[in-house]
C-alpha positions as CSV (number, residue, x, y, z in Angstrom):
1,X,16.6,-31.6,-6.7
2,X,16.4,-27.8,-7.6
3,X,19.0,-24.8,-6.0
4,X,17.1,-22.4,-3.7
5,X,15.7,-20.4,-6.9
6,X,14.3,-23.7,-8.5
7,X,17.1,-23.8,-10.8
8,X,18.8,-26.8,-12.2
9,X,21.7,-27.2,-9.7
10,X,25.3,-27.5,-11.1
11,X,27.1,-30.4,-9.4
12,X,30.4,-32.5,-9.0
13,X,30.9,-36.1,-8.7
14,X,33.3,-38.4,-7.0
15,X,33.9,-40.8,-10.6
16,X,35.4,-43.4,-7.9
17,X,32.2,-43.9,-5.9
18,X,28.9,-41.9,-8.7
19,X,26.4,-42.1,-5.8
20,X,28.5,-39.7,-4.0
21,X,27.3,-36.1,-5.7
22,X,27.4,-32.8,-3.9
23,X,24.5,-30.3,-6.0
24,X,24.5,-26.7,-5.0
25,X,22.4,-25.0,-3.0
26,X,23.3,-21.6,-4.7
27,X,24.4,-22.1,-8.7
28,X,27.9,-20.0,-8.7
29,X,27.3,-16.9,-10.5
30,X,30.3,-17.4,-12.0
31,X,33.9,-19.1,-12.9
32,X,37.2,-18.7,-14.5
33,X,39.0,-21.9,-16.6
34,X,42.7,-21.0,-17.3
35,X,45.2,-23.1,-19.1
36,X,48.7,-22.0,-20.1
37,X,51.0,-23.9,-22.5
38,X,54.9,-24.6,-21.7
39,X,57.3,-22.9,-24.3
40,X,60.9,-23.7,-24.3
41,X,63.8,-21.0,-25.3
42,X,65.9,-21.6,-28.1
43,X,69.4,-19.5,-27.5
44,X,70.6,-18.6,-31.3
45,X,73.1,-16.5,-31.3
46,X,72.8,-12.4,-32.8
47,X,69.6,-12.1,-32.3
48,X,67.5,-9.6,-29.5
49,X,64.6,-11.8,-28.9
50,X,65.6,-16.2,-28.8
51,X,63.3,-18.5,-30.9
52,X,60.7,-20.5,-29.0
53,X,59.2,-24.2,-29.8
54,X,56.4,-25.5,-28.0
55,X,57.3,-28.1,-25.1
56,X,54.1,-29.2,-24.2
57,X,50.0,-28.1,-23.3
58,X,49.3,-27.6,-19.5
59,X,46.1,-28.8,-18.1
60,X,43.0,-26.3,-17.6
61,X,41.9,-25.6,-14.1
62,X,38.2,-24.3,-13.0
63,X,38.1,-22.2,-10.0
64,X,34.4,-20.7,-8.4
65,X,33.2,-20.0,-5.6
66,X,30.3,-22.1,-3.9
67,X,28.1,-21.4,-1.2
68,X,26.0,-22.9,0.9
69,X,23.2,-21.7,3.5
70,X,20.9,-24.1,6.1
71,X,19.5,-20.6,8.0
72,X,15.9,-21.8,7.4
73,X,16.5,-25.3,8.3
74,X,18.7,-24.4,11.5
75,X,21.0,-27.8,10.6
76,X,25.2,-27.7,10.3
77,X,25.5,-26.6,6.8
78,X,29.0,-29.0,7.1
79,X,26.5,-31.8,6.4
80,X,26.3,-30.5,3.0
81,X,29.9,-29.6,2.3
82,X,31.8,-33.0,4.2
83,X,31.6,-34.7,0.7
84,X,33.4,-32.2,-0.8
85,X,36.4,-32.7,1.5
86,X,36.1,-36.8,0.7
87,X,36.8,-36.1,-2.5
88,X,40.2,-34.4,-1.0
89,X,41.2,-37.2,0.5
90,X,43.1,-40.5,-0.9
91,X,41.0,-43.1,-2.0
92,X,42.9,-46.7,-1.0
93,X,40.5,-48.0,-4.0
94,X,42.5,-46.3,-6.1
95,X,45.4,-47.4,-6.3
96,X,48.7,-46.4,-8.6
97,X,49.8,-49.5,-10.1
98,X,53.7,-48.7,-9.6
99,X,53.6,-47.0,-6.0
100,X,50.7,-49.3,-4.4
101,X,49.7,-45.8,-3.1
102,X,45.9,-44.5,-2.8
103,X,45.5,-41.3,-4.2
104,X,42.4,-38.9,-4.0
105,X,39.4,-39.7,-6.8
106,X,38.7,-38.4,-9.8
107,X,36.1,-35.8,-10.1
108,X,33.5,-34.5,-12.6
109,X,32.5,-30.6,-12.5
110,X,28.8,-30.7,-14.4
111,X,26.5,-27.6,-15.0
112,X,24.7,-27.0,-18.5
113,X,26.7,-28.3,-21.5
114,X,29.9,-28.0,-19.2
115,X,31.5,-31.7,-18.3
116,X,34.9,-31.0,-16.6
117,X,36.5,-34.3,-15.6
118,X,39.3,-33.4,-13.2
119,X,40.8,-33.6,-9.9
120,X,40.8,-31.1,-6.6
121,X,43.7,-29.6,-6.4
122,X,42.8,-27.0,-3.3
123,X,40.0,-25.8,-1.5
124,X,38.9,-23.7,1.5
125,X,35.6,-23.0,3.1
126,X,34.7,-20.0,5.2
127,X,31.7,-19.7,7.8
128,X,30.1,-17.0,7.4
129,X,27.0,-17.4,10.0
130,X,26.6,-19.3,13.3
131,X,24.1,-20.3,15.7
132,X,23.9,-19.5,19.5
133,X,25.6,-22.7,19.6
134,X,27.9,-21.9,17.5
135,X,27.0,-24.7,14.8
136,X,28.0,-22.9,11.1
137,X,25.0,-22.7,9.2
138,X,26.1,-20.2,5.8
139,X,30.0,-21.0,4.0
140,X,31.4,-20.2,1.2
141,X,34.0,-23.0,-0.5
142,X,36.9,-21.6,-3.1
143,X,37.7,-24.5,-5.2
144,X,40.0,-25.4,-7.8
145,X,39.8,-27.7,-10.1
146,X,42.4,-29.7,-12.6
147,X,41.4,-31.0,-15.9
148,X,41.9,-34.6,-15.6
149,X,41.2,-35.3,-19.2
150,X,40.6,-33.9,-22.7
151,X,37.4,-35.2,-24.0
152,X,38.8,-34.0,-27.3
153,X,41.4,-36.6,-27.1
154,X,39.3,-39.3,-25.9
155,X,37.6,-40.5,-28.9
156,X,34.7,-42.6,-29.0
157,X,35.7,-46.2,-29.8
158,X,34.0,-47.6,-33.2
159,X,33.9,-51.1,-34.2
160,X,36.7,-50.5,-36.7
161,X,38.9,-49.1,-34.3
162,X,38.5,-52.5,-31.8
163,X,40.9,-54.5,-34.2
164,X,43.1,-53.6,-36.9
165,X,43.4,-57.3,-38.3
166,X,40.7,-59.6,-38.9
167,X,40.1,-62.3,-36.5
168,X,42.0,-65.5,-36.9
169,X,40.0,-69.1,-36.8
170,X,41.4,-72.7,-37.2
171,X,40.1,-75.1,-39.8
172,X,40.6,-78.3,-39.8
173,X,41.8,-80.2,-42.8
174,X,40.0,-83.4,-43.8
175,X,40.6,-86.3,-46.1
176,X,40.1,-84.7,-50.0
177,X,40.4,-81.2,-48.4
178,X,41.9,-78.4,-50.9
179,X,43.8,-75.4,-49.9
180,X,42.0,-72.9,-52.3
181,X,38.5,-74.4,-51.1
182,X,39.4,-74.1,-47.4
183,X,40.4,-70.3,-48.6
184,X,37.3,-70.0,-50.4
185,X,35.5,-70.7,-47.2
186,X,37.2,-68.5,-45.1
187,X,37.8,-65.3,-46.3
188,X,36.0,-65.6,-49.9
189,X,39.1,-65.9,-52.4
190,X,40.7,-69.2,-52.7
191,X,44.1,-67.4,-54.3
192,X,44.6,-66.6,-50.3
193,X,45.5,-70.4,-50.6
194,X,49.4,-69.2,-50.9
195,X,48.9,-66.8,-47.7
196,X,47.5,-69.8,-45.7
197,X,50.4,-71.9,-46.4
198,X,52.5,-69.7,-45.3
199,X,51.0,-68.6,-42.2
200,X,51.3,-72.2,-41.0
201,X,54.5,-73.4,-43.0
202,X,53.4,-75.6,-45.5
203,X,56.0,-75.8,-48.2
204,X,53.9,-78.0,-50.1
205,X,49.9,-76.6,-50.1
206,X,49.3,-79.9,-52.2
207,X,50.0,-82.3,-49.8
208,X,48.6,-81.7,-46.2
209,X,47.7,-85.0,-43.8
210,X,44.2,-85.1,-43.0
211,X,44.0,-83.7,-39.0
212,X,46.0,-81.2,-39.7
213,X,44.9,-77.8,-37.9
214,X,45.5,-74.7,-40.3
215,X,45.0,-70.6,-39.2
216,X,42.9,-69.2,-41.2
């Protein structure tokens, strides 16, 4: 799908249900992203002007302006916008885990290298145009948008961030069994004989019954 001038059309998501996507008709000509940090006084006394120390960063927010137009096709332009407004609404799917109360879905905000994962926080749509019926067929929608997430601060899990220890196995010991072999053949270095024992308690490393289940 292309926006009226063949473009590539900016779009947002519902993240809660993807195959639910509104693209634009028209891509906004363009938008404001604002973000303000909170700064907390410090009161010292003799001096004009206190000392402040950061508190915390406040979340962006996006606001444009969309618009919409089905003048050619004669159909309720509402038809395109209705989405928008489900992704106002509170989603029983999601669920907060302490209140048991739905809340409305995440969103995505997506045009050129822009991703802006957030949430509606308002929006209002004017109609503009009308037919002899009086069904709208030309809106504009103000909407604002609240970052959701820092992709900054999200950082792509590697593998040798999954685990900070290495795994743990169990070995088995059998009749002639040795602690520094069954090291050896574990991790490689049978002086990790003294580690083993004590993992598992073994005052004497010597003297271990056959059966006996070890972590390695």
């Amino acid at each position: 799908m292309t926006t009226r001038g063949e473009l590539k059309p900016a779009k947002i998501t519902n993240l809660v249900k993807p195959s639910e996507v509104v693209q634009f008709m028209f891509n906004p000509y363009e938008y404001t992203i604002s973000k303000s940090n909170n700064w907390l006084d410090k009161q010292p006394s003799g001096r004009n002007v206190p000392l402040v120390s950061f508190g915390q960063g406040g979340a962006q927010t996006l606001t444009l302006t969309l618009y919409f137009d089905t003048q050619m096709a004669k159909t309720d332009v509402r038809t395109y916008t209705k989405p928008l407004w489900s992704m106002m609404m509170i989603d029983q799917t999601k669920k907060n885990q302490v209140s048991n109360k739905g809340e409305p879905p995440t969103v995505a905000f997506e045009w050129g290298s822009l991703y802006f994962k957030s949430v509606i926080t308002s929006m209002s749509e004017k109609f503009t145009l009308f037919t002899d019926e009086g069904i709208p067929l030309r809106c504009s929608i103000q909407i604002t948008l609240r970052q959701y997430e820092d992709a900054e601060e999200v950082a792509p899990q590697t593998n040798s961030q999954t685990s900070s220890t290495p795994p743990v196995s169990n070995t088995q010991v059998r009749e002639g069994d040795r602690m520094d072999h069954i090291a050896a053949n574990n991790n490689g270095d049978p002086a990790n004989y003294r580690q083993i024992a004590e993992n598992n308690n073994i005052d004497n490393p010597m003297r271990i019954p056959p059966g006996t289940v070890l972590r390695t």
